[in-house]
KERO-323155 format. One line per field, with one value per residue: residue number from 1; residue in one letter; x, y, z of N, C-alpha, C in turn. Coordinates in pm, 1 decimal. Example, Ala and Ser with C-alpha at 12.3 -4.5 7.8 and 13.67 -1.06 7.14 Angstrom:
<nodes>
i	[1  2]
aa	[A  S]
nu	[1319.0  1285.0]
nv	[-569.0  -225.0]
nw	[780.0  708.0]
cau	[1230.0  1367.0]
cav	[-450.0  -106.0]
caw	[780.0  714.0]
cu	[1320.0  1290.0]
cv	[-330.0  3.0]
cw	[780.0  787.0]
</nodes>
This chain:
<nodes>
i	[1  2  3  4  5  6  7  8  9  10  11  12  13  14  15  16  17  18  19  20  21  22  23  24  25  26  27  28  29  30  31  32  33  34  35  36  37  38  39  40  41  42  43  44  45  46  47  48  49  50  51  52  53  54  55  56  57  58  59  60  61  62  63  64  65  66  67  68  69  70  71  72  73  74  75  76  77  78  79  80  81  82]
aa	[X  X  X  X  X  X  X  X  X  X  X  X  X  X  X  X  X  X  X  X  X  X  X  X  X  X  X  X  X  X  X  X  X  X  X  X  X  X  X  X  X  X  X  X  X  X  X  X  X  X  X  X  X  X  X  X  X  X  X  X  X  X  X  X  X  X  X  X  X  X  X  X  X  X  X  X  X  X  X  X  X  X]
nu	[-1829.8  -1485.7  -1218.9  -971.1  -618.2  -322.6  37.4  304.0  525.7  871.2  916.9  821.2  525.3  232.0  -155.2  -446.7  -744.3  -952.2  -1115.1  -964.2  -684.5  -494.0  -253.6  -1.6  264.1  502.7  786.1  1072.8  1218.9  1363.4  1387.7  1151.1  1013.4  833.7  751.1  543.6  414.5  104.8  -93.9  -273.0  -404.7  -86.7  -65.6  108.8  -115.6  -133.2  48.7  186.2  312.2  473.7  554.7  696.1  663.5  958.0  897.5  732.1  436.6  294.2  201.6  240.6  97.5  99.0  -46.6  -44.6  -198.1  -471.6  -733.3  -897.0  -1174.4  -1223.1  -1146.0  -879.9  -555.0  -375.5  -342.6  -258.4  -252.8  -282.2  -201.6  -261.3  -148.6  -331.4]
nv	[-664.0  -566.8  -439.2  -719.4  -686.4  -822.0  -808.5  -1050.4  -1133.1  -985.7  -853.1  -1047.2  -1171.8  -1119.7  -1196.4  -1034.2  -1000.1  -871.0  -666.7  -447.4  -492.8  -809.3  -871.8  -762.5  -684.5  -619.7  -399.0  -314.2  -4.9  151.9  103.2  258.6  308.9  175.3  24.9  8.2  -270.4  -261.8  -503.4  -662.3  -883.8  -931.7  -669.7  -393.8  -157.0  8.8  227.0  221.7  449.2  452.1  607.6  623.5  814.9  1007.3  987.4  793.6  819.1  935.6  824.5  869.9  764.4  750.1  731.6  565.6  569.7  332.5  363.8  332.4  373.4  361.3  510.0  651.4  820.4  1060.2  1026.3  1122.5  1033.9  1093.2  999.3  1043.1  969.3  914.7]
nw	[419.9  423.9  205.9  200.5  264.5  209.9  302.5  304.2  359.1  292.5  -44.1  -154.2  -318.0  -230.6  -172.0  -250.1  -163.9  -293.5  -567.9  -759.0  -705.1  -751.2  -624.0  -415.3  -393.6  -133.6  -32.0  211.8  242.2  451.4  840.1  920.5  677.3  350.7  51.9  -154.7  -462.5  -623.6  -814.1  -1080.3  -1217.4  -1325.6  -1357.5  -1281.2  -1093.7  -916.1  -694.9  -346.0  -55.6  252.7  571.9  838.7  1104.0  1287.4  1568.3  1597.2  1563.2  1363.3  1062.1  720.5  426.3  72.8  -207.0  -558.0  -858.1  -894.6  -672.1  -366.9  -370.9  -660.0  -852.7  -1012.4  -951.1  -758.7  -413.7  -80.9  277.0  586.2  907.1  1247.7  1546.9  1883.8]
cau	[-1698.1  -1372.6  -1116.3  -810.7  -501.4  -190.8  163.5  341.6  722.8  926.3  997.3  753.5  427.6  75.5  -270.0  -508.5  -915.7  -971.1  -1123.1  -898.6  -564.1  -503.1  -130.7  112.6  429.4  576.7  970.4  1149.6  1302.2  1456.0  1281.5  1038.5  944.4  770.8  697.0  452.5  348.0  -5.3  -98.3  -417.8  -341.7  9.8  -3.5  66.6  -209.1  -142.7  202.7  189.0  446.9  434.2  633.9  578.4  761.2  1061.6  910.9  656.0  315.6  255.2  159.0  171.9  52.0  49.8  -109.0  -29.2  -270.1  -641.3  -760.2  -1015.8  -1251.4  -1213.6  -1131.7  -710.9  -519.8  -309.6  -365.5  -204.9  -342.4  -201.6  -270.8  -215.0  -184.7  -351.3]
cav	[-688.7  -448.1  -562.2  -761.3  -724.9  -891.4  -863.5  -1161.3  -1156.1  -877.8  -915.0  -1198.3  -1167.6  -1199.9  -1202.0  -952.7  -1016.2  -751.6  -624.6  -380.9  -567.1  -934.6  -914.5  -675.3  -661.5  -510.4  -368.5  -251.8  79.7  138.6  79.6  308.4  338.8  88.3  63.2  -135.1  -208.1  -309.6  -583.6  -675.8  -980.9  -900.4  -539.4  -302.1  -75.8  111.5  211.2  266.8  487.7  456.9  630.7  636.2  953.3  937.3  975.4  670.9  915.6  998.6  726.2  924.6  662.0  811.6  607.3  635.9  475.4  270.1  413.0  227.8  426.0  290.0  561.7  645.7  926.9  1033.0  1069.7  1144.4  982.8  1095.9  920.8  1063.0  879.3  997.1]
caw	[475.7  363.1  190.8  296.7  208.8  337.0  266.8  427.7  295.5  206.8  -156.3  -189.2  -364.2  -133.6  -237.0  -162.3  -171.5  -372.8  -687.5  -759.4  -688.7  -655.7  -561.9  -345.4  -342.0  -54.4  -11.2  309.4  209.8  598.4  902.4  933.3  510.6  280.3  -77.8  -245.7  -602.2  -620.4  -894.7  -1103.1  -1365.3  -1346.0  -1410.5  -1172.6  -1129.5  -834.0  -567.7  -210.2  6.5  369.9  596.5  978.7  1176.1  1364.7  1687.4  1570.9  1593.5  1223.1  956.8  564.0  275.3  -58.6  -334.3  -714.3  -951.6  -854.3  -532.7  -313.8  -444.2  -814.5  -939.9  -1049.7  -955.8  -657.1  -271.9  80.3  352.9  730.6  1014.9  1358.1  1671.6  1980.2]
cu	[-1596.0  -1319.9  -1037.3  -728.0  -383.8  -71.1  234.0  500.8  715.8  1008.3  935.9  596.4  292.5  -11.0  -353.8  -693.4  -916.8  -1044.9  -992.2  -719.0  -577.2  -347.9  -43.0  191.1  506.2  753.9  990.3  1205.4  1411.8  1332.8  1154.5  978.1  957.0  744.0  620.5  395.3  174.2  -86.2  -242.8  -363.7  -207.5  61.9  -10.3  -15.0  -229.8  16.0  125.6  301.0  405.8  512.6  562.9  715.0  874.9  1019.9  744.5  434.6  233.9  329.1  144.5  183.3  56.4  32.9  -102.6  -109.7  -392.4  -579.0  -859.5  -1198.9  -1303.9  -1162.3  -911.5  -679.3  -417.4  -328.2  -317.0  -308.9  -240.6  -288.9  -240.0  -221.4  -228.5  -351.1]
cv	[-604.4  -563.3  -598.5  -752.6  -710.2  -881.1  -922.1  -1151.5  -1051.0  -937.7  -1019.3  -1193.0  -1223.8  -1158.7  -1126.8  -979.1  -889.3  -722.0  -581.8  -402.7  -690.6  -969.4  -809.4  -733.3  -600.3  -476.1  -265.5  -126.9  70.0  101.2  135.4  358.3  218.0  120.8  -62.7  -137.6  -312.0  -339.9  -631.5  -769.3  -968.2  -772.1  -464.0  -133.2  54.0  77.4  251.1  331.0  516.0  485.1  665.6  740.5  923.4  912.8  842.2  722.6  921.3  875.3  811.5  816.8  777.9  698.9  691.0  561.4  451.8  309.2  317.3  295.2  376.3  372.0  604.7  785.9  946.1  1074.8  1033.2  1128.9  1045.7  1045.1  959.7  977.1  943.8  955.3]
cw	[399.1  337.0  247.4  166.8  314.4  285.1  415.0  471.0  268.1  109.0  -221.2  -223.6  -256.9  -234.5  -184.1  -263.5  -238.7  -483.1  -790.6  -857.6  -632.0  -609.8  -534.6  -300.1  -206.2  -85.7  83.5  243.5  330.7  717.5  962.3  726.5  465.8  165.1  -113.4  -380.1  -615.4  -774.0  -959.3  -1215.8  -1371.2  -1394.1  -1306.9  -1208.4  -996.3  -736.1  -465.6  -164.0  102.3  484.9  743.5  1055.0  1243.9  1509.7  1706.4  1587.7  1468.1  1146.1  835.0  478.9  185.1  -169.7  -422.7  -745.6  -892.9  -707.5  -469.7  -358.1  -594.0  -901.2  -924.2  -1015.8  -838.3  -482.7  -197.7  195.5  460.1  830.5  1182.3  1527.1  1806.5  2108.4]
</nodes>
């Protein structure tokens, strides 16, 4: 099974099944961008930045820190819609 993770609230701590991370943060930047800090014991161990296009087509994530992978570092994800 993959993992889950959920943010519920903006601003409000969820829980995510995880290894990794057991708690994300999310935060609204505007309405199409997101930030998240992604939590392990209370340390954050990885960010998210998620920004979806203006014409709503194009999804870019970039992750700082623990990857799903396990291993740390940084990567750009794009997502195109078709």
């Amino acid at each position: 099974m993959p993992p889950r993770r959920e943010t519920t609230a903006i601003g409000r701590p969820s829980h995510a099944d995880e290894d990794r991370a057991d708690t994300t943060l999310g935060k609204k930047i505007d309405a199409d961008t997101w930030d998240s800090d992604l939590k392990k014991d209370g340390k954050v161990v990885g960010r998210l930045h998620r920004v979806v296009s203006a014409d709503g087509k194009t999804l870019s994530v970039h992750n700082t820190g623990m990857q799903l992978s396990g291993a740390t570092g940084d990567e750009t994800l794009v997502f195109d819609q078709r």
